[in-house]
C-alpha positions in Angstrom: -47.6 29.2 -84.9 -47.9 26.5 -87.4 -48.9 27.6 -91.2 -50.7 25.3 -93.1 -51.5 25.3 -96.8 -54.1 23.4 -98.9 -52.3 20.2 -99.7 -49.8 19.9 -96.7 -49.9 17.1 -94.8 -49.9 16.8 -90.7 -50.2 14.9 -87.9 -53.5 15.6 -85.9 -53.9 14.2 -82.5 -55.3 10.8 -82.3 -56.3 10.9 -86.1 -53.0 10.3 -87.6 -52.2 11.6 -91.0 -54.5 14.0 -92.3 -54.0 16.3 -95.6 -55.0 20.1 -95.3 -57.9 20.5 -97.8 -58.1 24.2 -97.0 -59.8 26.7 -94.3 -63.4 27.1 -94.4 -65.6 29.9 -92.5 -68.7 27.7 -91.2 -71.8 29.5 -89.1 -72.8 28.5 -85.9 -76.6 28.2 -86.1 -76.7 28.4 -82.0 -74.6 31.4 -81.2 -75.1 33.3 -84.6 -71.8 33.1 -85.3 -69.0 32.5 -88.2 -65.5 30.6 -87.2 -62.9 29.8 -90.0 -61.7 25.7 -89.8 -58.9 24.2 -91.0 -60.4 21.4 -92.9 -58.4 18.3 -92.7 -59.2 14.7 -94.3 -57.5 11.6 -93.0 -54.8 9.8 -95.1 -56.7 6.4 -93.8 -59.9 8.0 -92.5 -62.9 6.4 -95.1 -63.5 10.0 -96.5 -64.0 11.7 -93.2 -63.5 15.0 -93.0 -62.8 16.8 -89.9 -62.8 21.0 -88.5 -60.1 22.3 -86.8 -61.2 25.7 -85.7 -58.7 28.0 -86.8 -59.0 30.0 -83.0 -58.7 27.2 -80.7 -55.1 26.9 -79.7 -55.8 23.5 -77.6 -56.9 21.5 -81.0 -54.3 23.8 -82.8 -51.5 22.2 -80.4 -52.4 18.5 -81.8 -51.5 19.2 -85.1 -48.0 19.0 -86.5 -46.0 19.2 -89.9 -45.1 16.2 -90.9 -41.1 15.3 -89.9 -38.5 15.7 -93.1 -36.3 12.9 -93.5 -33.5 15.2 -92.0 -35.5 16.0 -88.7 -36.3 12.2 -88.6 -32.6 11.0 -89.0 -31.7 13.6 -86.2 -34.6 12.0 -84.3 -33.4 8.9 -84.1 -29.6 9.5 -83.2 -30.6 11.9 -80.6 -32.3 8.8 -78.4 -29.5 6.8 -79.5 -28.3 5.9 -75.5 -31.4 7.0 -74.1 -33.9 4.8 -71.9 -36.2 5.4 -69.3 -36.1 4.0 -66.0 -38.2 0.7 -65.8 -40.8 1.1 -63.5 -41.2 -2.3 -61.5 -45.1 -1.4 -60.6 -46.7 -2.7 -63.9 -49.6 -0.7 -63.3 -47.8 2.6 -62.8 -45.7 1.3 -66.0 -48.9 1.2 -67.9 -49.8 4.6 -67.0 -46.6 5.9 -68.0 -46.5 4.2 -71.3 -50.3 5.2 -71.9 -49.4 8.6 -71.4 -46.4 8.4 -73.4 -48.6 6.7 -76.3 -51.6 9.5 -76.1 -49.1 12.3 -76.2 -47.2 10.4 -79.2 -44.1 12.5 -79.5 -41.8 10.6 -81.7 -38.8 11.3 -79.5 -40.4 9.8 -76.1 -42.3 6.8 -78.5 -38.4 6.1 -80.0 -37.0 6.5 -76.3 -39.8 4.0 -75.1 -39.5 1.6 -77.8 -36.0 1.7 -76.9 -36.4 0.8 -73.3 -39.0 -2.1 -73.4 -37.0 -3.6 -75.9 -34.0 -3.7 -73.8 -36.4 -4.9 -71.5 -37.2 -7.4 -73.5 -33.7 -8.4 -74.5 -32.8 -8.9 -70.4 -35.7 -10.8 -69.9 -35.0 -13.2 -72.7 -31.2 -14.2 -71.3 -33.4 -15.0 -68.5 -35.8 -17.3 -70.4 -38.8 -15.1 -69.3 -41.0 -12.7 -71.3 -42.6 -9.0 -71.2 -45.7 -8.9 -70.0 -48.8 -8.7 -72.2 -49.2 -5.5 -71.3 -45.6 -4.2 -72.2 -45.5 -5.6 -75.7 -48.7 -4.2 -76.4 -47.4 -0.7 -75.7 -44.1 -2.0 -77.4 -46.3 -2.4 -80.7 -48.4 0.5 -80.2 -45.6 2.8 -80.2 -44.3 1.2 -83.0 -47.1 1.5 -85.0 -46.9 5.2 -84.6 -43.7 5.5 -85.4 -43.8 3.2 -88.3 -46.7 5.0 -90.1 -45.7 8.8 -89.5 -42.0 7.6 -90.7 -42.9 5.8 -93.4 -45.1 8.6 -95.1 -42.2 11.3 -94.8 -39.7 9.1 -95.7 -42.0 8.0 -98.6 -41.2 4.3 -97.7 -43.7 1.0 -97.2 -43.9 0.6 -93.6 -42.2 -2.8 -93.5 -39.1 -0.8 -94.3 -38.9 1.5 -91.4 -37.1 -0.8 -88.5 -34.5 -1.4 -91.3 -34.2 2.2 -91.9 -33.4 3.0 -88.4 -31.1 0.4 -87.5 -29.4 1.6 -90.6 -29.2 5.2 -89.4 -28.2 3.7 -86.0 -25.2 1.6 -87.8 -26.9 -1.6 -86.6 -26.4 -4.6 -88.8 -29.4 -5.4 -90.7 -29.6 -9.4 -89.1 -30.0 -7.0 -85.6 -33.5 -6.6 -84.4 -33.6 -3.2 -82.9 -37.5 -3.3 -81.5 -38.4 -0.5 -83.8 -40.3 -2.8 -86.3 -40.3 -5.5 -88.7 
């Protein structure tokens, strides 16, 4: 059971980075009813404000602390010889890598970001490219990873590829997919 605090940060679903600004109890007009909410406001969300209800474990199970820089070093050496499978049906392969994107677990998005970029590195000895469809899922996953990363680790964005390939040992003149 997560515990959240006023001032904590998370990650909520599809809303990113959002800061706790407390629990509220709210009344439902239409049943007659009170429900506490966590009350969370976007890092980059133009002062909205959204309500988490405290008792629904399916919104509950889209939020998540924020990673330390610890949990994100471990993170990123764990996927360190992982890839997925490519799957040669680029339909299917979208499908996967939607599903992978929408569930954003760093550990798949790192292990995916891992793959198409190996993808990518095959295709270019070849003189050919990804598809349009494969870097765009290459640079969503990114994203994600680049923002959530770059807030724990308290670091611009821009900074966060480097950061990995230096946890990785690569040398910094190495692209490693991961960002700029």
């Amino acid at each position: 059971m997560l515990t959240l605090n006023t001032n904590d940060y998370v990650r909520y679903g599809t809303n990113g980075i959002c800061k706790v600004l407390g629990r509220e109890w709210k009344s439902n007009a239409y049943h007659g009813t009170k429900r506490e909410y966590y009350v969370l406001q976007p890092v980059k969300g133009d002062g909205i404000t959204l309500y988490v209800p405290a008792d629904n474990d399916a919104l509950l199970a889209k939020m998540a602390p924020m990673l330390t820089q610890d949990e994100i070093d471990e993170l990123i050496l764990s996927v360190k010889d992982e890839q997925t499978p490519w799957i040669l049906d680029r339909t299917a392969r979208n499908t996967y890598f939607q599903s992978v994107l929408r569930a954003g677990e760093f550990r798949d998005l790192l292990v995916l970001i891992r793959s198409i970029y190996l993808k990518r590195q095959e295709l270019q000895r070849e003189q050919k490219k990804l598809s349009f469809t494969d870097e765009n899922a290459l640079k969503d996953a990114e994203t994600l990873v680049r923002k959530d990363f770059a807030f724990s680790l308290n670091i611009p964005e821009a900074e966060v590829g480097p950061y990995i390939r230096a946890v990785l040992g690569i040398p910094s003149d190495v692209q490693s997919g991961t960002g700029k």
